[in-house]
C-alpha positions in Angstrom: 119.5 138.4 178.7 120.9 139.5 175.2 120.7 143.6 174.4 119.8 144.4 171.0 122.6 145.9 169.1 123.0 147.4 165.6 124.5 145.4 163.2 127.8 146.6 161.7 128.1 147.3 158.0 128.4 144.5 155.4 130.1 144.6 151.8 127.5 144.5 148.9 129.0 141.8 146.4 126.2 140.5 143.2 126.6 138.1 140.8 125.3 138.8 137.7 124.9 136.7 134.3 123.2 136.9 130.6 123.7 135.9 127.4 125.1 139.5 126.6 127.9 140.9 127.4 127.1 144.1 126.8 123.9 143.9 128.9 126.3 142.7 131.9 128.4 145.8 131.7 125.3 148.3 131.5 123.7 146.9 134.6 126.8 147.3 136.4 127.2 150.6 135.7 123.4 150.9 136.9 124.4 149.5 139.9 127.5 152.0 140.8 125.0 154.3 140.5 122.6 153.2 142.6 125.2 151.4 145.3 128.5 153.7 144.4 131.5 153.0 142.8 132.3 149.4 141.8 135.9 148.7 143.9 136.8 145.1 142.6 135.2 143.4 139.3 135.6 139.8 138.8 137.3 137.9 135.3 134.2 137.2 132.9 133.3 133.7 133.3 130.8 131.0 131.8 128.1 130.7 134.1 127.6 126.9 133.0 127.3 125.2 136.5 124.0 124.6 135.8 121.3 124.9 132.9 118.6 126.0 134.9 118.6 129.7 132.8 119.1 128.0 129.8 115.3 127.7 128.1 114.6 131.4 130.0 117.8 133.2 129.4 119.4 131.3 126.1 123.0 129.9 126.7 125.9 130.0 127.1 125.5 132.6 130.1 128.2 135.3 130.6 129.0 135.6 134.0 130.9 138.6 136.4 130.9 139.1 140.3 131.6 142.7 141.9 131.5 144.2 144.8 131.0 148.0 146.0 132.9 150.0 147.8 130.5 151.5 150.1 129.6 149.7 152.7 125.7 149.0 153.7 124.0 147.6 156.9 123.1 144.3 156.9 119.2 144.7 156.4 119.4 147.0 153.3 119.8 143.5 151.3 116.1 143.5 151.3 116.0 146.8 149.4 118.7 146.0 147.3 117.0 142.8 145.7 113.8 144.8 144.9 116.1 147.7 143.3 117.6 144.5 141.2 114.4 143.0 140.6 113.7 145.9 139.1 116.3 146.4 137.1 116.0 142.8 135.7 112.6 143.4 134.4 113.7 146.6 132.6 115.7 144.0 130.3 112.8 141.6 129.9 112.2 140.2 126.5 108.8 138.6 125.8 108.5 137.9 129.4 111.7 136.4 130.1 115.1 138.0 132.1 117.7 138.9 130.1 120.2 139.7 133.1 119.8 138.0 136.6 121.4 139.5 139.4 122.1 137.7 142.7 123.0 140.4 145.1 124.4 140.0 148.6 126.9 140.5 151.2 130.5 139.7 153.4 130.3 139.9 156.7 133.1 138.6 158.8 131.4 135.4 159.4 129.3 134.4 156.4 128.5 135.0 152.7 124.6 136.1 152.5 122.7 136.2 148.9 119.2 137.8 148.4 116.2 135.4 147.0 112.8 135.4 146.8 112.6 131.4 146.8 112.3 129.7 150.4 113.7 126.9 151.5 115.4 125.0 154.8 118.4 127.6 155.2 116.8 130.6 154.1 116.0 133.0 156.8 112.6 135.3 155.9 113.5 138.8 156.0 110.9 141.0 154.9 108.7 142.1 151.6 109.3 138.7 150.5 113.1 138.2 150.4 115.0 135.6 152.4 118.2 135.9 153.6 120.4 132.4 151.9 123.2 131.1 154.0 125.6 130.3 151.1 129.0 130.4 152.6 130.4 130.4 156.6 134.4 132.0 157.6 136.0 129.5 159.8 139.4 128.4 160.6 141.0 131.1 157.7 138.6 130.8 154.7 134.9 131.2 153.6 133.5 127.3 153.9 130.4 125.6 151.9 127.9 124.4 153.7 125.8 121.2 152.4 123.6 123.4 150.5 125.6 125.8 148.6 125.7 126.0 145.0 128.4 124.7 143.3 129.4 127.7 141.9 130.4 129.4 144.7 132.0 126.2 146.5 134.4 126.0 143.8 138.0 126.8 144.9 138.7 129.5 142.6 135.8 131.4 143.7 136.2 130.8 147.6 139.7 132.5 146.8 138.3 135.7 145.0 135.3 135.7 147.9 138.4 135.4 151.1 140.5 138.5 149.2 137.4 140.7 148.8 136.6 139.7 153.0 140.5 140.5 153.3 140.2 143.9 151.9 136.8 144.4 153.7 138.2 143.6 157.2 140.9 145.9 156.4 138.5 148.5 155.5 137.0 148.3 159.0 140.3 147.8 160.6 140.5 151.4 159.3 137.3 152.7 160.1 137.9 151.6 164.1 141.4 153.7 163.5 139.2 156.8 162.6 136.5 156.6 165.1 
C-alpha cells in the first residue's frame, strides 16, 4: 500500500513571447512580483519554431525563458496559470494576446508546463489546467519525449533547462543541510 506524501518543492520557470520587447520585460517584472525575484533570465530569442501566434500575435515573436528563485509546491502550477492568464488578457488588443506566457516547473525528474488544452499526455489538474509532460531527467540530462515541442527539444535549450535543474538540485542539496 502506498502512503500519501507531500510533494517536495519544484522551480517555477515560464516562457514568455510577443512581438514587443518591451511588453516581455514589463510582464516579467509583474511576475517577480507576484512569484519573487527572477534568479536566471534566458538570451532573447526568436520564437519562430512555429507560426501558430503569427495571425493572433503578429510576427516575428520575441522570445525569453526565466525562472524564480523561490521555490513552490508542485500543485501551485494550477494557480500560477490563472495569475498568467490573467496577466495575458491585461495586454489584449482587440481581442487578441499580446504576450503569451507558458509557465511551469523542474522537478528532479521532469519538465512540467501549464495549459489549458488537453490532449494524450496531459494530466487534468484542476480549474481547468492540465499538467503537459514536456521533458523527462534520465541518464544525466532532461530528454524529449515523442510529443514535445520542438522548441524545447532543441539542444541549446535542453542545456539552459539541465543548468537551471543543476542549480535547483543544489538549492535543495542546501536546504536538506539546513533542516
Amino acid at each position: 500500500m502506498s502512503h500519501p506524501q507531500r510533494s517536495g518543492r519544484v522551480k517555477l520557470i515560464s516562457s514568455l513571447f510577443s512581438p514587443e520587447k518591451s511588453v516581455v520585460d514589463r510582464v516579467i517584472v509583474q511576475m517577480s512580483e507576484i512569484y519573487g525575484p527572477v534568479d536566471w533570465s534566458g538570451p532573447e530569442m526568436f520564437f519562430d519554431r512555429t507560426k501558430y501566434y503569427a495571425k493572433e500575435m503578429g510576427w516575428p515573436l520575441h522570445r525569453r525563458f526565466v525562472s524564480f528563485e523561490e521555490l513552490i509546491h508542485p500543485e501551485a502550477l494550477v494557480e500560477v496559470k490563472l495569475q498568467t492568464n490573467e496577466i495575458e488578457n491585461a495586454y489584449l488588443t482587440r481581442g487578441n494576446r499580446r504576450i503569451n506566457i507558458d509557465p511551469g516547473y523542474i522537478s528532479p525528474e521532469r519538465l512540467i508546463l501549464a495549459t489549458g488544452k488537453n490532449y494524450i499526455h496531459r494530466v487534468y489538474l484542476t480549474k481547468g489546467i492540465y499538467a503537459d509532460l514536456t521533458l523527462i531527467f534520465k541518464k544525466g540530462s532532461f530528454r524529449p519525449l515523442e510529443w514535445t515541442y520542438r522548441d524545447y527539444a532543441d539542444p541549446e535549450m535542453i542545456g539552459y533547462l539541465n543548468e537551471l535543474r543543476e542549480a535547483y538540485m543544489e538549492k535543495l542539496r542546501e536546504i536538506k543541510r539546513i533542516d
